[in-house]
PDB file of N, H, CA, C and O in Angstrom:
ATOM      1  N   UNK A   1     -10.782  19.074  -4.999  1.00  0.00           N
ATOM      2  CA  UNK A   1     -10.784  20.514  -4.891  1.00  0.00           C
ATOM      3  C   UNK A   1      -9.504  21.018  -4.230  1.00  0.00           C
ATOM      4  O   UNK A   1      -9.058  22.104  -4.603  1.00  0.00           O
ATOM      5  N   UNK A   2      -8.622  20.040  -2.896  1.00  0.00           N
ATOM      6  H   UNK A   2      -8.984  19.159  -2.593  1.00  0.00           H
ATOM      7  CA  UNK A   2      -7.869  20.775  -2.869  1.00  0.00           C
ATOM      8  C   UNK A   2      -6.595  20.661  -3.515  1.00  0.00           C
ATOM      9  O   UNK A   2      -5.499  21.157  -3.252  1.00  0.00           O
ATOM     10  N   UNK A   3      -7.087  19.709  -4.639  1.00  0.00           N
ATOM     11  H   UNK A   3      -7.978  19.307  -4.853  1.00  0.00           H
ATOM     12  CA  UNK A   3      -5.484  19.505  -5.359  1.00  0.00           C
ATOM     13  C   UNK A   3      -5.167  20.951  -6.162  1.00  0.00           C
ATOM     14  O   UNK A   3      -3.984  21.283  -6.245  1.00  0.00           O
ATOM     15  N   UNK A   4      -6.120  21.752  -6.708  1.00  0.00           N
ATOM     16  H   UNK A   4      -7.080  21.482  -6.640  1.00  0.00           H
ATOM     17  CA  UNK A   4      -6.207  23.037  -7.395  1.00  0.00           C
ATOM     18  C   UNK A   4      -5.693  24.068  -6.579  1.00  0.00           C
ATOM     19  O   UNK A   4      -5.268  25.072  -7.151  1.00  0.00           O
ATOM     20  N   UNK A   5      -5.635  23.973  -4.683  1.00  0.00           N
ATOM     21  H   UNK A   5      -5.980  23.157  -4.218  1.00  0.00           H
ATOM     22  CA  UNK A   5      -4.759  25.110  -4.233  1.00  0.00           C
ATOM     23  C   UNK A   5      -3.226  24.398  -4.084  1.00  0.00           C
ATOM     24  O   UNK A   5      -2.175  24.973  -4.366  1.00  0.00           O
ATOM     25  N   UNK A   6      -3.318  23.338  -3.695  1.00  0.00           N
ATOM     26  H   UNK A   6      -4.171  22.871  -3.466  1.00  0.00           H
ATOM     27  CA  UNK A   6      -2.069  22.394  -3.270  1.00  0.00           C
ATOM     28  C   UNK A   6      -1.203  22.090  -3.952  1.00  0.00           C
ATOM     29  O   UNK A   6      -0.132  22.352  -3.404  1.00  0.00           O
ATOM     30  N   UNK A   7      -1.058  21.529  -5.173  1.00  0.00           N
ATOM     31  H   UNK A   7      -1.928  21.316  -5.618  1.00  0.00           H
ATOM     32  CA  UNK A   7      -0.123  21.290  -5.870  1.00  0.00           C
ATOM     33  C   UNK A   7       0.324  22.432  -6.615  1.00  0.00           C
ATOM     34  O   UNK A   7       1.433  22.084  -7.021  1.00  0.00           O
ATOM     35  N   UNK A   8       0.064  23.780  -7.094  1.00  0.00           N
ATOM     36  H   UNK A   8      -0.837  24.062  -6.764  1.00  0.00           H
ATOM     37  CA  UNK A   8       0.366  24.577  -7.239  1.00  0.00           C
ATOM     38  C   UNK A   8       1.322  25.137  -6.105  1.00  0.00           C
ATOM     39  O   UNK A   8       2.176  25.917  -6.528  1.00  0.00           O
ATOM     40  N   UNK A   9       1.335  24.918  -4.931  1.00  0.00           N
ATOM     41  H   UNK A   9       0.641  24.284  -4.588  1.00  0.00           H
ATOM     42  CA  UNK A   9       2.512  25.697  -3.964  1.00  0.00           C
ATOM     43  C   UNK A   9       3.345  24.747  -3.684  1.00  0.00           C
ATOM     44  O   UNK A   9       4.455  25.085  -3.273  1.00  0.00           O
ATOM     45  N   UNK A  10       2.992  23.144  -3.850  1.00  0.00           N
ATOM     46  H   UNK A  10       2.090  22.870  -4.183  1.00  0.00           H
ATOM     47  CA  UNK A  10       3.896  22.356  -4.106  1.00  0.00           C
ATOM     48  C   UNK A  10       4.790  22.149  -5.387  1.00  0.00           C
ATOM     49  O   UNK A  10       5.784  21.423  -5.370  1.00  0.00           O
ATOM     50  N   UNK A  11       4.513  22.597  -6.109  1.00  0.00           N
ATOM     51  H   UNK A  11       3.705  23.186  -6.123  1.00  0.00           H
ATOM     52  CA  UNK A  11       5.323  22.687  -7.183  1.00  0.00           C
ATOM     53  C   UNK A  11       6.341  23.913  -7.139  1.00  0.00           C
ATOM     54  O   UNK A  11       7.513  23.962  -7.511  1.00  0.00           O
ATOM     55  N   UNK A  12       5.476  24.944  -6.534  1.00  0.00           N
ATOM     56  H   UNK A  12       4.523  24.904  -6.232  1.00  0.00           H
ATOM     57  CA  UNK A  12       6.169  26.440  -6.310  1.00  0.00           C
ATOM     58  C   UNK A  12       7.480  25.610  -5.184  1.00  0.00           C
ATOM     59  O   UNK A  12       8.467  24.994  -5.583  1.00  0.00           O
ATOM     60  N   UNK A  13       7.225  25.764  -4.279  1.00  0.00           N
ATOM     61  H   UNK A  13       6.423  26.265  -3.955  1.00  0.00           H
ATOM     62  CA  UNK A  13       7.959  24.728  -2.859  1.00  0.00           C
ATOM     63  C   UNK A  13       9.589  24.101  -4.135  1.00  0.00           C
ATOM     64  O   UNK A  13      10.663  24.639  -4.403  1.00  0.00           O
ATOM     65  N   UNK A  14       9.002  22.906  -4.532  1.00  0.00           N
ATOM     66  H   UNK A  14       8.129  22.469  -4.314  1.00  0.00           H
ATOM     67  CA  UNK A  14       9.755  21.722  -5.307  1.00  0.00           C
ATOM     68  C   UNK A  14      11.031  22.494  -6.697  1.00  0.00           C
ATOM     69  O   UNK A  14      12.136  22.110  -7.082  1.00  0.00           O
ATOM     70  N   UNK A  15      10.163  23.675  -7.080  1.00  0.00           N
ATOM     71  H   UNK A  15       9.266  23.987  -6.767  1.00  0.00           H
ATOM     72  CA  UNK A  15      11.076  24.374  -7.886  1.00  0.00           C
ATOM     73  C   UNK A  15      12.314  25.225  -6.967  1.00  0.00           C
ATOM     74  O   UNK A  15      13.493  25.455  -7.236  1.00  0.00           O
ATOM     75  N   UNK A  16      11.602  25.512  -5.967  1.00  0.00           N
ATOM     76  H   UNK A  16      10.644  25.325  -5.749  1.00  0.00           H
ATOM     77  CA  UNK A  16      12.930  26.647  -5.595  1.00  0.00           C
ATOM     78  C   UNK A  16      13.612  25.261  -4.267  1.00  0.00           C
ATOM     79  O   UNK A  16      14.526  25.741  -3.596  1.00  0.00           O
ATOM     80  N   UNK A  17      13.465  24.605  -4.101  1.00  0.00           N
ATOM     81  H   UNK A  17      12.722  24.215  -4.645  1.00  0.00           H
ATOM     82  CA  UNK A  17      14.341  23.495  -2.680  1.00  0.00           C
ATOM     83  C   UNK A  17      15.621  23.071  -3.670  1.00  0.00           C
ATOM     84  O   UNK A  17      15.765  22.956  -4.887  1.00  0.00           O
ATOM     85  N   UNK A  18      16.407  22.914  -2.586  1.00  0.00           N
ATOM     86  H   UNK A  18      16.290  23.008  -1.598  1.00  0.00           H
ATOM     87  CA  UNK A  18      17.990  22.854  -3.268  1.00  0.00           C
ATOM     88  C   UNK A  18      18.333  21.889  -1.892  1.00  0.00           C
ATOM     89  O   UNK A  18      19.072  22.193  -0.955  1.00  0.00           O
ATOM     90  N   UNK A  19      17.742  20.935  -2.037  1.00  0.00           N
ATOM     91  H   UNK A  19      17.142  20.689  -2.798  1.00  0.00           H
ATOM     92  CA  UNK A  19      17.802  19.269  -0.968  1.00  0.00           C
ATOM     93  C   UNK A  19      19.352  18.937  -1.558  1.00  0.00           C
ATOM     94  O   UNK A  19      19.606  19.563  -2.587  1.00  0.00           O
ATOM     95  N   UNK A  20      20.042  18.367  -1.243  1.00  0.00           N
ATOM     96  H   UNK A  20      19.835  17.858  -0.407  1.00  0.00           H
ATOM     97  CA  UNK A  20      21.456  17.229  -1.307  1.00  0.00           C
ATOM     98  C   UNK A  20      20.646  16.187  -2.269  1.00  0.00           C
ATOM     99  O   UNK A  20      21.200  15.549  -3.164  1.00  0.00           O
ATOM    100  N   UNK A  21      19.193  16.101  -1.945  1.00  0.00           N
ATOM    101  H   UNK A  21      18.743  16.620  -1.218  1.00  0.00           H
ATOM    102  CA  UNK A  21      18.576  14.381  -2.366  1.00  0.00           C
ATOM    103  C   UNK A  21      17.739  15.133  -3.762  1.00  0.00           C
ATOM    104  O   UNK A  21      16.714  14.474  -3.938  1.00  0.00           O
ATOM    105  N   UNK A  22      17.798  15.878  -4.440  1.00  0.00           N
ATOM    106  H   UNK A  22      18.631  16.413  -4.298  1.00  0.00           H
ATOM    107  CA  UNK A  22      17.100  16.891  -5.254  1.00  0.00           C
ATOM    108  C   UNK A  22      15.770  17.552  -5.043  1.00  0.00           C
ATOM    109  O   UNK A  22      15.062  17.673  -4.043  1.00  0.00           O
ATOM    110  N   UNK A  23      15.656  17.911  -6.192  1.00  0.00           N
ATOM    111  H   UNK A  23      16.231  17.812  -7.004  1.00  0.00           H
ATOM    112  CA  UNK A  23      14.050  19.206  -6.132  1.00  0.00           C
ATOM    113  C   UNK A  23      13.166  18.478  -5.602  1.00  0.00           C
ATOM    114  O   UNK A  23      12.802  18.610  -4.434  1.00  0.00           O
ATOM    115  N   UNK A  24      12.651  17.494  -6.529  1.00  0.00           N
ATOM    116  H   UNK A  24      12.947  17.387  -7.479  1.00  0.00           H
ATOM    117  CA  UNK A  24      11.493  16.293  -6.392  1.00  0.00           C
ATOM    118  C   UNK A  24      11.402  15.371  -5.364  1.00  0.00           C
ATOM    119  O   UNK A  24      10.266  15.456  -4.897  1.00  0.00           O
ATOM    120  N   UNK A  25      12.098  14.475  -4.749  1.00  0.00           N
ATOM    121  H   UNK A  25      13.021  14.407  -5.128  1.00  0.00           H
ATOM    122  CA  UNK A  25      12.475  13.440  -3.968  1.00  0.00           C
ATOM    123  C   UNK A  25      12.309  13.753  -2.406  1.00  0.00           C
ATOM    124  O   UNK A  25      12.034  12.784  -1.700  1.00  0.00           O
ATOM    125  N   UNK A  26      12.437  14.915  -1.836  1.00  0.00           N
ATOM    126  H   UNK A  26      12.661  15.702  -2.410  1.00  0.00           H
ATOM    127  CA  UNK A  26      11.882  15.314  -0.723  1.00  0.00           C
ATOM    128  C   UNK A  26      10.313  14.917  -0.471  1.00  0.00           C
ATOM    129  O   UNK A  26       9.852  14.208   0.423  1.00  0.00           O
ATOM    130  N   UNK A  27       9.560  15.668  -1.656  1.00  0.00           N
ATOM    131  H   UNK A  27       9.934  16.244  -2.383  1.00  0.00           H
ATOM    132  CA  UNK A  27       8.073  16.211  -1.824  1.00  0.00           C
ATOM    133  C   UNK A  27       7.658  14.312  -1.893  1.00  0.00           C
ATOM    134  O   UNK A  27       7.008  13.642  -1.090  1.00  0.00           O
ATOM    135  N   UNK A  28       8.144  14.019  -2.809  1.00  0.00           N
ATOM    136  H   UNK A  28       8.671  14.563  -3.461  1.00  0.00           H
ATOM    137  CA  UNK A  28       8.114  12.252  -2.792  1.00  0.00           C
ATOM    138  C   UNK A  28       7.607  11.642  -1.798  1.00  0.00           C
ATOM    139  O   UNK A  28       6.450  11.259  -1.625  1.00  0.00           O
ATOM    140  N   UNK A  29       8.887  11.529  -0.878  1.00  0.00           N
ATOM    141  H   UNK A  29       9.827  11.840  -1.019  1.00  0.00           H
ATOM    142  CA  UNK A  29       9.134  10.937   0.400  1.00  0.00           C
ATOM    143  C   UNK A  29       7.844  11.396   1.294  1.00  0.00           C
ATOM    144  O   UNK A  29       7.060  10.556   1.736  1.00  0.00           O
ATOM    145  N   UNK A  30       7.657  13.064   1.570  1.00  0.00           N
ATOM    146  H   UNK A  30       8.294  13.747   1.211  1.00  0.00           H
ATOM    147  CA  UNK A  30       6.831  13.319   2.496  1.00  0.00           C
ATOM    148  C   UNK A  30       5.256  13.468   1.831  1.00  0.00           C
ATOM    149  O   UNK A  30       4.348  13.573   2.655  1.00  0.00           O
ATOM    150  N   UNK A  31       4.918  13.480   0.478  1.00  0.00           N
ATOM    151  H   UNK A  31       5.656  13.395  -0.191  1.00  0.00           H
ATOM    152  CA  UNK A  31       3.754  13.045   0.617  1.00  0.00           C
ATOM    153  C   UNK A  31       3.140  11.131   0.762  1.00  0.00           C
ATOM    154  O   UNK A  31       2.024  10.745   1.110  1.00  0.00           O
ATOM    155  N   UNK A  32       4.419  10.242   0.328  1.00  0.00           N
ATOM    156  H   UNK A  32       5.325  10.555   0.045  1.00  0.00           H
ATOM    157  CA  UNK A  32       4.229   8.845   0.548  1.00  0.00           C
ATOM    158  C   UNK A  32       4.040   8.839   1.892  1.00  0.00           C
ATOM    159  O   UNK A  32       3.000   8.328   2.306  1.00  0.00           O
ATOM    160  N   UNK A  33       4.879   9.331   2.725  1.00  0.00           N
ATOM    161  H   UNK A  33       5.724   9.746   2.388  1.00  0.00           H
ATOM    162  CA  UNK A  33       4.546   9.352   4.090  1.00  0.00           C
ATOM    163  C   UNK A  33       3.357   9.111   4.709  1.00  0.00           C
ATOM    164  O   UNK A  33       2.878   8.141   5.297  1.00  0.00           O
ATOM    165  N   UNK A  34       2.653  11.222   4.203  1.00  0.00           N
ATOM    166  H   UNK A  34       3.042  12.010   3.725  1.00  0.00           H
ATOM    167  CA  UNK A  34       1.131  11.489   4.724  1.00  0.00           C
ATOM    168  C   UNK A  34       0.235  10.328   4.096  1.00  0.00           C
ATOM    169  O   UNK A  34      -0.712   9.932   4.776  1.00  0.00           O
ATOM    170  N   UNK A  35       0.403   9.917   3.195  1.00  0.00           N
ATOM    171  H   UNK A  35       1.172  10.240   2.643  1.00  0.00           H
ATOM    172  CA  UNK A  35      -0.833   9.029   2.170  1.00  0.00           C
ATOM    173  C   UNK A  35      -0.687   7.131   3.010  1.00  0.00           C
ATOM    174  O   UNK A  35      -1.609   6.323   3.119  1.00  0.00           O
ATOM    175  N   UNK A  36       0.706   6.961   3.434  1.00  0.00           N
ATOM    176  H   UNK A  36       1.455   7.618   3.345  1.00  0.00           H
ATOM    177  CA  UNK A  36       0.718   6.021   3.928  1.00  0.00           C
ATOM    178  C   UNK A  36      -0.027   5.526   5.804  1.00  0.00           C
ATOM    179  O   UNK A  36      -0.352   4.459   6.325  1.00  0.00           O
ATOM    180  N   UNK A  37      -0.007   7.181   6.328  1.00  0.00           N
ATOM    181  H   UNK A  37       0.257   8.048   5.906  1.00  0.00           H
ATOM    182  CA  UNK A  37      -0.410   7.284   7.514  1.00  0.00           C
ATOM    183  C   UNK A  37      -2.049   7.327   7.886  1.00  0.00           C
ATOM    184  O   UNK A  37      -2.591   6.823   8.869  1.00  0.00           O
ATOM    185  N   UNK A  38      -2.813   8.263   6.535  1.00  0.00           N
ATOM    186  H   UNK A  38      -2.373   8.673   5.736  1.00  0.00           H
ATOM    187  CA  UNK A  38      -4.080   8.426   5.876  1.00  0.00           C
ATOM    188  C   UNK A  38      -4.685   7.294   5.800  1.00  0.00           C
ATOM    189  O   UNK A  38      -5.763   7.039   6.337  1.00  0.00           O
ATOM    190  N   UNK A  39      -3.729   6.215   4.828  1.00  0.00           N
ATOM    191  H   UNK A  39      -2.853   6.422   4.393  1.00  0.00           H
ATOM    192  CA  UNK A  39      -4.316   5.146   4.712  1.00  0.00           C
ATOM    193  C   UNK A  39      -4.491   4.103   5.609  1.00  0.00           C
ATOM    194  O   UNK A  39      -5.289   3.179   5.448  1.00  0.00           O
ATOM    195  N   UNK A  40      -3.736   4.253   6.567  1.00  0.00           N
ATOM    196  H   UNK A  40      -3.088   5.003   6.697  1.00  0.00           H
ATOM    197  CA  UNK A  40      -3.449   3.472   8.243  1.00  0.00           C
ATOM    198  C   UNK A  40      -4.439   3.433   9.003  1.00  0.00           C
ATOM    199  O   UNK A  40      -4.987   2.478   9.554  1.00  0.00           O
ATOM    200  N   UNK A  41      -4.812   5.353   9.020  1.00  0.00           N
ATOM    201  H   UNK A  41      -4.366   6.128   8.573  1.00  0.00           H
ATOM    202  CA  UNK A  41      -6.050   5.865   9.767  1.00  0.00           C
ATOM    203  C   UNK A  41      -7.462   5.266   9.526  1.00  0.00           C
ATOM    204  O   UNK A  41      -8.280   4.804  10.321  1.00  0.00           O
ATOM    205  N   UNK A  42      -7.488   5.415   8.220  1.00  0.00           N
ATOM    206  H   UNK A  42      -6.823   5.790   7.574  1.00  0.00           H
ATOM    207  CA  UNK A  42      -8.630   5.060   7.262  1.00  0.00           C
ATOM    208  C   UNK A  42      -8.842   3.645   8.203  1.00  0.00           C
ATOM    209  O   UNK A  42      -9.643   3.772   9.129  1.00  0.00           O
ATOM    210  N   UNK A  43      -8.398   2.737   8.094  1.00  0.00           N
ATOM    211  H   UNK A  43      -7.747   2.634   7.342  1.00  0.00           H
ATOM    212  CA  UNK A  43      -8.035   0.905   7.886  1.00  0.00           C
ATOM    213  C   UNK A  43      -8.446   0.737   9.726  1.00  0.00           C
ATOM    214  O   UNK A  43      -9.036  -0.233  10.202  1.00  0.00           O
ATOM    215  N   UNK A  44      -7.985   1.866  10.461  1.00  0.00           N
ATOM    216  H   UNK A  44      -7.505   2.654  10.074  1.00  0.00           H
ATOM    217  CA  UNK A  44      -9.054   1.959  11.982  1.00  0.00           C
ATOM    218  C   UNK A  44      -9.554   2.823  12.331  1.00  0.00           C
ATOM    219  O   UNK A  44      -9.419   3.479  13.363  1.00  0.00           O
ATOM    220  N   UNK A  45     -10.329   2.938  11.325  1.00  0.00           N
ATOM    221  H   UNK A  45     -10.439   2.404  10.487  1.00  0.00           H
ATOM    222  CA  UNK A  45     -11.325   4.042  11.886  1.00  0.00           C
ATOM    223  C   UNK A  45     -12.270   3.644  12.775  1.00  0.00           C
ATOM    224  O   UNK A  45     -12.618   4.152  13.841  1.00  0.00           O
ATOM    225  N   UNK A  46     -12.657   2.627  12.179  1.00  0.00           N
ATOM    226  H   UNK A  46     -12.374   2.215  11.313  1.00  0.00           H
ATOM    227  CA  UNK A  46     -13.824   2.086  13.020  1.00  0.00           C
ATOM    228  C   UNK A  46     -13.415   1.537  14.785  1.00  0.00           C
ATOM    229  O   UNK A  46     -14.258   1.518  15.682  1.00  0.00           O
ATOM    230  N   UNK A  47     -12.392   1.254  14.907  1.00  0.00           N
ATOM    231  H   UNK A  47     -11.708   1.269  14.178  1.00  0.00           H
ATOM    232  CA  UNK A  47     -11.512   1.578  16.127  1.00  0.00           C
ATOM    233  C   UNK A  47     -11.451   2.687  16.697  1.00  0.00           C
ATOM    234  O   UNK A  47     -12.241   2.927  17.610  1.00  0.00           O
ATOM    235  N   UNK A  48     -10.491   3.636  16.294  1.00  0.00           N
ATOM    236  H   UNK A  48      -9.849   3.440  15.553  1.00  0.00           H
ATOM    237  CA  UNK A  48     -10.795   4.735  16.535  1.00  0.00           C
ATOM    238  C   UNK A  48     -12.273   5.695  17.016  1.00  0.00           C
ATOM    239  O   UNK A  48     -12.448   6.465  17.960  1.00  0.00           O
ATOM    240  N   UNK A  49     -13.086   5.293  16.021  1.00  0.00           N
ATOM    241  H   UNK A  49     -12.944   4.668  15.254  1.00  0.00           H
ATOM    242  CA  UNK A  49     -14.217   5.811  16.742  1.00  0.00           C
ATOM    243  C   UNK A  49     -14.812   5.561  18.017  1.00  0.00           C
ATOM    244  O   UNK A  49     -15.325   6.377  18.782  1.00  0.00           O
ATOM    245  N   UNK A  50     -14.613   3.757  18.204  1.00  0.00           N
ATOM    246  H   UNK A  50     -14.196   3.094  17.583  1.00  0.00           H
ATOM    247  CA  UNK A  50     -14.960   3.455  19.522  1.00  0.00           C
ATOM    248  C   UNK A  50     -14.161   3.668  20.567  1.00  0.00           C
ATOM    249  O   UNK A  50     -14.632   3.529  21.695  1.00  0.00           O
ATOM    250  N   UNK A  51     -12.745   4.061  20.382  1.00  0.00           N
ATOM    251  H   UNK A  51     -12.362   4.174  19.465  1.00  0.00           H
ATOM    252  CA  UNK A  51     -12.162   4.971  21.253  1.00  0.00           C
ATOM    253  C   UNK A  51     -12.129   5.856  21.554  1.00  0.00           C
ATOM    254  O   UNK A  51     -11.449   6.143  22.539  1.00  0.00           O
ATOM    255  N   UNK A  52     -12.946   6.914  20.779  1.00  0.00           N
ATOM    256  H   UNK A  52     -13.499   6.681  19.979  1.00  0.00           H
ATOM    257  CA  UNK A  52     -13.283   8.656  21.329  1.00  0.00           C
ATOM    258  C   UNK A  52     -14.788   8.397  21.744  1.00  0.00           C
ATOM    259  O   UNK A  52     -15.369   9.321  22.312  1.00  0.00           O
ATOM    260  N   UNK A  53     -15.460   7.225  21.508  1.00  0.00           N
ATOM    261  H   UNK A  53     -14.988   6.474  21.046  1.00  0.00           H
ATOM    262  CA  UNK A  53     -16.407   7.564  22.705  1.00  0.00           C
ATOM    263  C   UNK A  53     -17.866   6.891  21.580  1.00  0.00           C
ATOM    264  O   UNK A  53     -19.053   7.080  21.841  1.00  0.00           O
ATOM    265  N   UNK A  54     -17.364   6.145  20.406  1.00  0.00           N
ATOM    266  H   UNK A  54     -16.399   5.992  20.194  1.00  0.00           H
ATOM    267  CA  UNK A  54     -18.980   5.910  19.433  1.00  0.00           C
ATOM    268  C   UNK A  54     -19.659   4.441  20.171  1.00  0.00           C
ATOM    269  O   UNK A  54     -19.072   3.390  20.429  1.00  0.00           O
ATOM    270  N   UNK A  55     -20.762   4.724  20.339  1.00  0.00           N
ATOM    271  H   UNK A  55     -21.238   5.577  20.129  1.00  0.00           H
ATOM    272  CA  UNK A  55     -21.442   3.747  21.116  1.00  0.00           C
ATOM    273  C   UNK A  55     -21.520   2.495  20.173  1.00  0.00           C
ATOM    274  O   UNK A  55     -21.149   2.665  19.012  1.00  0.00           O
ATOM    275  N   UNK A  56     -21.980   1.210  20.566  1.00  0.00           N
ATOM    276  H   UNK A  56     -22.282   1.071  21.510  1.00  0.00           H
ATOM    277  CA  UNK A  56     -22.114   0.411  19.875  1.00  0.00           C
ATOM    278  C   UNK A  56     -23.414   0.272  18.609  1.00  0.00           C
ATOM    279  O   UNK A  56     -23.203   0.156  17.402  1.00  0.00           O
ATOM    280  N   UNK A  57     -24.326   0.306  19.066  1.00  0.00           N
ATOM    281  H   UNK A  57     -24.497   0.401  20.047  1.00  0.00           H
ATOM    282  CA  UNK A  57     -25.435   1.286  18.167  1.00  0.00           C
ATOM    283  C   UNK A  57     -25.295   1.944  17.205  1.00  0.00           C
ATOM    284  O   UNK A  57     -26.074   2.011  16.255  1.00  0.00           O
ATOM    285  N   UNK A  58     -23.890   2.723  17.394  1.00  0.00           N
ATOM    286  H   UNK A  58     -23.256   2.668  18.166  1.00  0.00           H
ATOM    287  CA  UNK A  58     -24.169   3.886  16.591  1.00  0.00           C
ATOM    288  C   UNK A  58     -23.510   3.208  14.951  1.00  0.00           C
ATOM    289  O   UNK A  58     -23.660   3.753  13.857  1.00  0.00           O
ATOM    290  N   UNK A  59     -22.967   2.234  15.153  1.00  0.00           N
ATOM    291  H   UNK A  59     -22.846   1.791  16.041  1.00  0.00           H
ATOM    292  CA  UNK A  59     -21.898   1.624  14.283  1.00  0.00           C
ATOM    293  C   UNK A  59     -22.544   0.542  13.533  1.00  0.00           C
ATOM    294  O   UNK A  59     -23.031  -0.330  14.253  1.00  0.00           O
ATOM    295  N   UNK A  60     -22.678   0.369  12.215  1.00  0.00           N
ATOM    296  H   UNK A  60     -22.283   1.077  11.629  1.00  0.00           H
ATOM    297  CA  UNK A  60     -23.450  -1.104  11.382  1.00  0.00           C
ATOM    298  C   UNK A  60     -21.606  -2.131  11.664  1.00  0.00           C
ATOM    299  O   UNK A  60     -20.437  -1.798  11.861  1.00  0.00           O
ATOM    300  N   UNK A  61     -22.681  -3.943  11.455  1.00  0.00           N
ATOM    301  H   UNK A  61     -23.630  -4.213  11.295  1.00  0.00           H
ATOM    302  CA  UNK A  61     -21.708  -4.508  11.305  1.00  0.00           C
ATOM    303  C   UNK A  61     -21.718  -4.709  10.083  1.00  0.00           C
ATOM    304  O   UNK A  61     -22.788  -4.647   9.478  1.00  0.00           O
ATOM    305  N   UNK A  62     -20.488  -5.007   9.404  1.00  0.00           N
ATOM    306  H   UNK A  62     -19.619  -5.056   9.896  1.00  0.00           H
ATOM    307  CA  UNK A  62     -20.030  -5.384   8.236  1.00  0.00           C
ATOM    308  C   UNK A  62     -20.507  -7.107   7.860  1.00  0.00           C
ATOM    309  O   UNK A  62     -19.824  -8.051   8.258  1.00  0.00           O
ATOM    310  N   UNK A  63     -21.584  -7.260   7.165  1.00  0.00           N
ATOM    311  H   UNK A  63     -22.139  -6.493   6.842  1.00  0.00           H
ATOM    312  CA  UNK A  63     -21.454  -8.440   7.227  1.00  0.00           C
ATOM    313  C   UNK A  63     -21.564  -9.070   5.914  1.00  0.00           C
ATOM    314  O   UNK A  63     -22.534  -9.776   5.640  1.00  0.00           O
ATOM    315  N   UNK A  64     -20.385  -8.794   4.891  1.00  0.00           N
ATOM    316  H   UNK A  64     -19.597  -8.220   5.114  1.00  0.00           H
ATOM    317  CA  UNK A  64     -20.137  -9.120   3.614  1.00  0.00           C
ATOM    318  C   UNK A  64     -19.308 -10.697   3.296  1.00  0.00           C
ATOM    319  O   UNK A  64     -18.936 -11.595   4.051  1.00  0.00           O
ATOM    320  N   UNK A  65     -19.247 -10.522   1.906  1.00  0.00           N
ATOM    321  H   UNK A  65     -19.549  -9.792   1.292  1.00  0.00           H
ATOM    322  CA  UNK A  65     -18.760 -11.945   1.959  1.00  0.00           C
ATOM    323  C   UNK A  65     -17.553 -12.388   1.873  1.00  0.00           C
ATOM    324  O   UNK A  65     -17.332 -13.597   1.937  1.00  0.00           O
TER     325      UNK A  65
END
């Protein structure tokens, strides 16, 4: 859902930027970025949670094969 507001002002954005590195290649770089940091987050979450405070309980263990 929010690719239908988002990439529309990213494209708006990508048409009018006049980068040294071109139109496209900015938008590139900084969404590989966010998606690479997303995916970081994702990979400790379950960390993360027990660092803002998720009890042990509150969490299943993974116990696949």
């Amino acid at each position: 859902m929010m690719c239908r507001k988002v990439l529309p002002c990213v494209r708006i954005w990508s048409d009018k930027c006049s980068s040294k590195y071109g139109r496209r290649r900015p938008f590139i770089l900084a969404g590989s970025l966010m998606i690479s940091v997303a995916v970081t987050i994702i990979g400790f979450s379950a960390d993360i949670g027990y660092l803002l405070g998720d009890a042990d309980e509150d969490h299943r263990n993974f116990k696949g094969t």
